[in-house]
The first five atom37 places (N, CA, C, CB, O) and aatype in JSON, in Angstrom:
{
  "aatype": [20, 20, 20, 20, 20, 20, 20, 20, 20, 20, 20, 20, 20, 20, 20, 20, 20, 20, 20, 20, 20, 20, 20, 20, 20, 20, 20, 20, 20, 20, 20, 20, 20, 20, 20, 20, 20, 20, 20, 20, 20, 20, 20, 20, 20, 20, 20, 20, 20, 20, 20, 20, 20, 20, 20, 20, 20, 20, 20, 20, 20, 20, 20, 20, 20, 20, 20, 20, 20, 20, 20, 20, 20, 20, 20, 20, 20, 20, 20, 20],
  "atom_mask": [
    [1, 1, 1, 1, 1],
    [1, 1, 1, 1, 1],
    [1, 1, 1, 1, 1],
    [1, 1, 1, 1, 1],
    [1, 1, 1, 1, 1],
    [1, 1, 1, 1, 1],
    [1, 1, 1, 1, 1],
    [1, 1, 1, 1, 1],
    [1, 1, 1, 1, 1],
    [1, 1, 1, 1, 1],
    [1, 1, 1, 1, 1],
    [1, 1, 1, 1, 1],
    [1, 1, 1, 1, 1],
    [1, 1, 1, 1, 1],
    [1, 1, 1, 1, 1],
    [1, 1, 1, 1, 1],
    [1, 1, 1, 1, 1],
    [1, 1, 1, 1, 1],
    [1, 1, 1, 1, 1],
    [1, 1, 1, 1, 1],
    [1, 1, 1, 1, 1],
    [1, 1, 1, 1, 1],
    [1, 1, 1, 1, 1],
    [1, 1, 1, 1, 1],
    [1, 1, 1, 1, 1],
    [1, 1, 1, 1, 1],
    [1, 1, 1, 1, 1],
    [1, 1, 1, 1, 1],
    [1, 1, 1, 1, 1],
    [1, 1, 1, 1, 1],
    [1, 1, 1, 1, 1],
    [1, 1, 1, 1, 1],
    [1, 1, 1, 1, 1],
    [1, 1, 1, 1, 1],
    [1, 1, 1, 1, 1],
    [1, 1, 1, 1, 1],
    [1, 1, 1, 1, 1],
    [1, 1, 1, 1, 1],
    [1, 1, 1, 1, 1],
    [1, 1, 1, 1, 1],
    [1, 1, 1, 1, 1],
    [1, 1, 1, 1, 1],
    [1, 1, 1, 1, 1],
    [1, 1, 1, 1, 1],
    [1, 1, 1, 1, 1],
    [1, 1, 1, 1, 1],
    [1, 1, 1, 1, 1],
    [1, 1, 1, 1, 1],
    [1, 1, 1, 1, 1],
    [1, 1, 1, 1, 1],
    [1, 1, 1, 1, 1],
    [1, 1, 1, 1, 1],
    [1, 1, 1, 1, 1],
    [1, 1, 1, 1, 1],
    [1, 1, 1, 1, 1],
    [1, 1, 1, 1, 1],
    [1, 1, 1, 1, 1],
    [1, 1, 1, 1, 1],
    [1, 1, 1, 1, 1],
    [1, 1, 1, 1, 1],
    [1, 1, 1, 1, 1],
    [1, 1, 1, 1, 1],
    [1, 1, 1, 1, 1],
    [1, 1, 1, 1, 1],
    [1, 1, 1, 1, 1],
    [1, 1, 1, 1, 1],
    [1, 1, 1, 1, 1],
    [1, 1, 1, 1, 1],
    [1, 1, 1, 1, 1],
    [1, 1, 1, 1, 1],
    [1, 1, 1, 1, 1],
    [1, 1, 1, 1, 1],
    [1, 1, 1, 1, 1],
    [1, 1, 1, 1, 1],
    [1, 1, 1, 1, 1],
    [1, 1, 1, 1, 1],
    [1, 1, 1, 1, 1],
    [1, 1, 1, 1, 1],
    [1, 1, 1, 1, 1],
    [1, 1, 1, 1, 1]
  ],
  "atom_positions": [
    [[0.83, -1.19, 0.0], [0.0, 0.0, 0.0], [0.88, 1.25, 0.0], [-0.95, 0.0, 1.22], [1.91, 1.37, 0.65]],
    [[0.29, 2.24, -0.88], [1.21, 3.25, -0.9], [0.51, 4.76, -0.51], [1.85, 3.19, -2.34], [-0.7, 4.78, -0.71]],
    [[0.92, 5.68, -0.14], [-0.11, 6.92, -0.1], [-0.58, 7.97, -0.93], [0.18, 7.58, 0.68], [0.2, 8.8, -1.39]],
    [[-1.24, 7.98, -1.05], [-1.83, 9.28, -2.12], [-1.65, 10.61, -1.77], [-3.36, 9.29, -2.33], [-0.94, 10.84, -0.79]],
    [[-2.16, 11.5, -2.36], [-2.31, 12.9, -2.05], [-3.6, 13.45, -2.38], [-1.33, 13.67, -2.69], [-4.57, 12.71, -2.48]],
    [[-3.66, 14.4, -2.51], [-5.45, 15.53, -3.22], [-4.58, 15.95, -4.5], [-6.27, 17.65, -1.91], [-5.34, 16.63, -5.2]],
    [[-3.76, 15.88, -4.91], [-3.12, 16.26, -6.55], [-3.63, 14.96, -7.33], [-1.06, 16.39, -6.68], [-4.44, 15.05, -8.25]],
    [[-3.11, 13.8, -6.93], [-3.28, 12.79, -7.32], [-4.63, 12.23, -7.51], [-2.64, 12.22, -6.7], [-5.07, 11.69, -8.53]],
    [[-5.34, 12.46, -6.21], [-6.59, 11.91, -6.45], [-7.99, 12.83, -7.33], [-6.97, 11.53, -4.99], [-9.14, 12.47, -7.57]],
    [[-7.32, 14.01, -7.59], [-7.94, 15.36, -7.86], [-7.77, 14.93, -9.72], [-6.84, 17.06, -7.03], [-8.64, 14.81, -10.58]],
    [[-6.73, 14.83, -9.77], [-6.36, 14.33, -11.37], [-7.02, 13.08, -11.59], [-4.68, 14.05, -11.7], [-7.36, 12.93, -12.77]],
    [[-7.34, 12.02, -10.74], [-7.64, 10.59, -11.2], [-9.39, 10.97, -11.53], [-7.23, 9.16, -9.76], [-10.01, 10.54, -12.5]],
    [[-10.02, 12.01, -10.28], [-11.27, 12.2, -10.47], [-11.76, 13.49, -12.12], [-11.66, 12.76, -8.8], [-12.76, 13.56, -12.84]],
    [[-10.72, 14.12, -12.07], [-10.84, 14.78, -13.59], [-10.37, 13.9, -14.27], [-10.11, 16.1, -13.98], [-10.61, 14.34, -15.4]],
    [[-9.89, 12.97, -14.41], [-9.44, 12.46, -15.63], [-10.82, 11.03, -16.05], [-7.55, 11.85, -15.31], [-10.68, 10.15, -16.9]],
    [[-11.89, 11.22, -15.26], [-12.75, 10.01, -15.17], [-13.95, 10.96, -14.7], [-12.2, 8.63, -14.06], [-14.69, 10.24, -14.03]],
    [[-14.39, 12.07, -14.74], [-15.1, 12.55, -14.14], [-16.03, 12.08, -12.58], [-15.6, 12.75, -15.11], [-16.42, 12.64, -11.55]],
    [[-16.07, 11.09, -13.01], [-17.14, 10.17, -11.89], [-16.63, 9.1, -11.66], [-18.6, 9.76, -12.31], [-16.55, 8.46, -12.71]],
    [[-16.12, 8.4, -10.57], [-16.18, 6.96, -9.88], [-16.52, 6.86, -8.58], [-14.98, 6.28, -9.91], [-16.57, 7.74, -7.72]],
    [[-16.9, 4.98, -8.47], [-17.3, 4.67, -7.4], [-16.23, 4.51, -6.55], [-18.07, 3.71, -7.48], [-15.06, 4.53, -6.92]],
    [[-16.68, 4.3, -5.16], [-15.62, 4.29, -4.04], [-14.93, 3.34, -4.48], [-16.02, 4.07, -2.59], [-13.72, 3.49, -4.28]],
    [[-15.36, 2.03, -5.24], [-14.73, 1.0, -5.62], [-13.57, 0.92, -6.58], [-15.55, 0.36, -5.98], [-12.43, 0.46, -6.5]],
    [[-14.37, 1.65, -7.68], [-12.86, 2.07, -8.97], [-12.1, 3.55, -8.53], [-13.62, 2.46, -11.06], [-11.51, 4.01, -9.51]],
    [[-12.0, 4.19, -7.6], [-11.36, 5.29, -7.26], [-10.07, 4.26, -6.26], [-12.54, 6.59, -6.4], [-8.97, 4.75, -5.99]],
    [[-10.4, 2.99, -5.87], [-9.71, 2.58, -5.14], [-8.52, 1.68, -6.45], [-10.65, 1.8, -3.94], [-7.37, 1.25, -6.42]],
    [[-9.48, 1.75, -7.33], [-7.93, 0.4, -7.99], [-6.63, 1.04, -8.3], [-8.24, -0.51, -9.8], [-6.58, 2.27, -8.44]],
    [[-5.71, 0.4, -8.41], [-4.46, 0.71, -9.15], [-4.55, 1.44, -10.65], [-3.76, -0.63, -9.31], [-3.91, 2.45, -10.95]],
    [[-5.38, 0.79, -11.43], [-5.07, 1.1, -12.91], [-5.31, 2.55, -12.85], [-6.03, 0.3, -14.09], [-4.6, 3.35, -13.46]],
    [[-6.76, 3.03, -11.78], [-7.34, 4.61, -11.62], [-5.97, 4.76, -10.97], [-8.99, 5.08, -10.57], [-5.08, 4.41, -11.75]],
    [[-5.62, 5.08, -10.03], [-4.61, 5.78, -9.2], [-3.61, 5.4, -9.29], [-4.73, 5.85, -8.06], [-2.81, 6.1, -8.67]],
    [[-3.05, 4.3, -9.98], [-1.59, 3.94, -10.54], [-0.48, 3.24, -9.06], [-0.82, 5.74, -11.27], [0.63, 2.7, -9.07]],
    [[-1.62, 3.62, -7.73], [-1.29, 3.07, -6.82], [-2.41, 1.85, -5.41], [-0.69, 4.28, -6.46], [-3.51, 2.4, -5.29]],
    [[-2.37, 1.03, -4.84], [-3.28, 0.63, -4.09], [-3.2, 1.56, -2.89], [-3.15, -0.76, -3.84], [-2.11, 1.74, -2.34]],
    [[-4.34, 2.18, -2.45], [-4.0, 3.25, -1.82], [-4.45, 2.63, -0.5], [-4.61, 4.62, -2.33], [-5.14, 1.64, -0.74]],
    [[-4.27, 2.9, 1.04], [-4.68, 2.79, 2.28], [-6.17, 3.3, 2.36], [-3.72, 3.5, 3.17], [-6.75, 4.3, 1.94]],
    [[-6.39, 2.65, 2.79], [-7.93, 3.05, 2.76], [-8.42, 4.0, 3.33], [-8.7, 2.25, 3.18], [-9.16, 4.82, 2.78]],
    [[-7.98, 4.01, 4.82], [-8.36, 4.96, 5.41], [-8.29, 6.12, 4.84], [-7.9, 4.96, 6.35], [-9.24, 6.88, 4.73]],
    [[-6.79, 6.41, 4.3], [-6.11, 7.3, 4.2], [-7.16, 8.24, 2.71], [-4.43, 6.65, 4.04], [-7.53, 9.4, 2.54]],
    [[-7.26, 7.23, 2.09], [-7.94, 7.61, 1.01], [-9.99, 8.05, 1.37], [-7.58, 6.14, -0.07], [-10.55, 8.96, 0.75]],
    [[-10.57, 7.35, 2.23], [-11.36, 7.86, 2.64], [-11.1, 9.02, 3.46], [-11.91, 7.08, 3.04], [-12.06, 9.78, 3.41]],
    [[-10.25, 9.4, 4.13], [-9.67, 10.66, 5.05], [-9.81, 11.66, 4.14], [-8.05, 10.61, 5.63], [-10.56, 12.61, 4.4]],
    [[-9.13, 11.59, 2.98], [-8.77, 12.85, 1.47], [-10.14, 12.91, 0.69], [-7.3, 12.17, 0.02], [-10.34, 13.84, -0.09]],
    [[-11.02, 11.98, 0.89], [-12.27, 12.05, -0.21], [-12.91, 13.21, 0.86], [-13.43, 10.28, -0.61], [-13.14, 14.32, 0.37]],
    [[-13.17, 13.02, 2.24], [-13.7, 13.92, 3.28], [-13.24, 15.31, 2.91], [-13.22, 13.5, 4.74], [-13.97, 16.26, 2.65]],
    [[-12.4, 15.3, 2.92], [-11.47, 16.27, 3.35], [-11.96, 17.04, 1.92], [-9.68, 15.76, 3.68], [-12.45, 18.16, 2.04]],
    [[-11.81, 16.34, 0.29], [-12.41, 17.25, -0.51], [-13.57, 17.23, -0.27], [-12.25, 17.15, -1.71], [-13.79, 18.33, 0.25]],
    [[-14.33, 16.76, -0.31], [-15.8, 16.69, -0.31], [-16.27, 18.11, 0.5], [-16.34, 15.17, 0.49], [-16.92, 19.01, -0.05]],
    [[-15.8, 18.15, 2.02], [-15.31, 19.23, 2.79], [-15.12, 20.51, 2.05], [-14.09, 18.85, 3.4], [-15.83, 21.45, 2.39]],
    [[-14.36, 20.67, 1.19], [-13.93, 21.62, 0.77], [-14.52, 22.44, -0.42], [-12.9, 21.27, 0.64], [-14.52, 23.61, -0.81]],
    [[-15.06, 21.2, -0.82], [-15.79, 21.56, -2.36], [-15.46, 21.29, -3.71], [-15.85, 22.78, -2.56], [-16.08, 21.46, -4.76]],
    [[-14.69, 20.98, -3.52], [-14.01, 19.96, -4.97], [-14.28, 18.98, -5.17], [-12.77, 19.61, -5.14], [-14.02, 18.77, -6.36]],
    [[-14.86, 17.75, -4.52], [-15.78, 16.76, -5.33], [-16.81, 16.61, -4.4], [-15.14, 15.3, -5.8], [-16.65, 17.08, -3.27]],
    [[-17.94, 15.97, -4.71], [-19.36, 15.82, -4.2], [-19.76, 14.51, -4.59], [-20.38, 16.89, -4.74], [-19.31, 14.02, -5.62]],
    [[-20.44, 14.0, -3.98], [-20.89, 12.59, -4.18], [-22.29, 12.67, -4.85], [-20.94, 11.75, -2.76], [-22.84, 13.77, -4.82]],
    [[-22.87, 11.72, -5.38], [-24.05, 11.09, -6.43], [-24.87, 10.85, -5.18], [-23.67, 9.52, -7.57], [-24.32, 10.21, -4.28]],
    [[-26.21, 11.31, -5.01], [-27.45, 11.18, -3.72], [-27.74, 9.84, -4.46], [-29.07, 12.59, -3.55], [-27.55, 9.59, -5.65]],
    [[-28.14, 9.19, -3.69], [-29.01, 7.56, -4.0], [-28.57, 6.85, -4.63], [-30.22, 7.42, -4.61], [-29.17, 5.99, -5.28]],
    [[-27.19, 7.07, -4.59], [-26.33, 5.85, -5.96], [-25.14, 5.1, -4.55], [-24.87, 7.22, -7.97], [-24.27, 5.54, -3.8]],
    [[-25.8, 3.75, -4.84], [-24.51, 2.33, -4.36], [-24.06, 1.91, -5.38], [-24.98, 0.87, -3.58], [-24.6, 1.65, -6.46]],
    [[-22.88, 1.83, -4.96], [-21.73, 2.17, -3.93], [-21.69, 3.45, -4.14], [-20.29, 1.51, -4.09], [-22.16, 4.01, -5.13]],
    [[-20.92, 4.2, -2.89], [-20.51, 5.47, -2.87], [-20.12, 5.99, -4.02], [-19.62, 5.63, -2.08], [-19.08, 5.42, -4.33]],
    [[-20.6, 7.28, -5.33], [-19.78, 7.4, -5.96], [-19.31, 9.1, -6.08], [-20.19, 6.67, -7.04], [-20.12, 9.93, -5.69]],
    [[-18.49, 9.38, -6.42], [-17.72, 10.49, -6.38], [-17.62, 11.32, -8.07], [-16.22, 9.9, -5.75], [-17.41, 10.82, -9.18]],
    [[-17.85, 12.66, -7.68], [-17.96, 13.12, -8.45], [-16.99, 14.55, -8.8], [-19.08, 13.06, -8.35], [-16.67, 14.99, -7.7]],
    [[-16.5, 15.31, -9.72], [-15.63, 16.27, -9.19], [-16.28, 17.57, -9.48], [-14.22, 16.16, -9.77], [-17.27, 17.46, -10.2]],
    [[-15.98, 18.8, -9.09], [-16.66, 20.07, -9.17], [-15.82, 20.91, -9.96], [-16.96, 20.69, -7.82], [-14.67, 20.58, -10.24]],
    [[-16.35, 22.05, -10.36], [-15.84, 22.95, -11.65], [-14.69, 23.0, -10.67], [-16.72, 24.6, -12.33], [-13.52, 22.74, -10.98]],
    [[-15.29, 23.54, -8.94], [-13.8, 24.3, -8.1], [-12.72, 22.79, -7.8], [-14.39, 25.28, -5.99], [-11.56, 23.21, -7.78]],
    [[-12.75, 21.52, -7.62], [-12.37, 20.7, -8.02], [-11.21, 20.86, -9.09], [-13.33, 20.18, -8.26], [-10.05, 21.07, -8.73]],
    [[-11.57, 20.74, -10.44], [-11.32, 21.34, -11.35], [-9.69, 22.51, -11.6], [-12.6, 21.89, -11.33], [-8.54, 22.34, -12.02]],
    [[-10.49, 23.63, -11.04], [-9.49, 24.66, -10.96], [-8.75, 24.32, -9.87], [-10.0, 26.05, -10.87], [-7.59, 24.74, -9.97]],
    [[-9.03, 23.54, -8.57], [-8.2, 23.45, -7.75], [-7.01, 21.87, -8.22], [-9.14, 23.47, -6.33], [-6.06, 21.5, -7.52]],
    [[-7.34, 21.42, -9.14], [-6.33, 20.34, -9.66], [-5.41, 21.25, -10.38], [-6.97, 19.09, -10.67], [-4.24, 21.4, -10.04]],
    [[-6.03, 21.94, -11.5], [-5.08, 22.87, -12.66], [-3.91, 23.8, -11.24], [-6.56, 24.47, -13.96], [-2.71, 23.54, -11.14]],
    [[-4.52, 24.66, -10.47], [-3.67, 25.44, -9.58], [-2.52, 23.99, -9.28], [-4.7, 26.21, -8.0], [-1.43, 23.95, -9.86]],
    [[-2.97, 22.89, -8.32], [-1.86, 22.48, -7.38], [-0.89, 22.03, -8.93], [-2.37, 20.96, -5.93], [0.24, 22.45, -9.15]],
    [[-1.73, 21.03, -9.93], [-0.59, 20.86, -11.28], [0.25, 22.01, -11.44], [-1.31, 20.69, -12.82], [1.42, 21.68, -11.26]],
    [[0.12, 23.17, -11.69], [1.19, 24.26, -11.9], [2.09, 24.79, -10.98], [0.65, 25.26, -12.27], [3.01, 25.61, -11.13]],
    [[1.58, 24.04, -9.74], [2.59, 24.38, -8.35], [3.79, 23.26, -8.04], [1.54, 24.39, -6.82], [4.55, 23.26, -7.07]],
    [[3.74, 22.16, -9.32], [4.56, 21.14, -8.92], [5.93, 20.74, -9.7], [3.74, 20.09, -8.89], [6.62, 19.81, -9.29]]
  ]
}
């Protein structure tokens, strides 16, 4: 298991607009198997913030990203 970041997971959710808790977790999406917790900790944490939002009445959990999402991936990409 390896750790992620909000750059990383910010790009995996723009680059797929929408996944479930399930395919946000695989390797091929995130190029890594991520800790779970850790990765539910960072979905909060955007969700929190306003950069992605989840799908009302859809199982499994699925995740969605926001315009500010969005601009907040393009900002941290140009900070790296």
């Amino acid at each position: 298991m390896s750790h992620i970041n909000r750059t990383l997971l910010l790009n995996t959710l723009i680059r797929h607009e929408t996944l479930t808790i399930v395919d946000i977790a695989k390797k091929e999406n995130l190029g890594i198997i991520p800790d779970r917790h850790h990765l539910n900790f960072l979905l909060e944490e955007l969700i929190e913030s306003g950069d992605i939002d989840t799908l009302d009445g859809v199982t499994p959990c699925t995740y969605t990203i926001t315009d500010q999402g969005i601009k907040e991936g393009a900002r941290l990409n140009e900070n790296q």
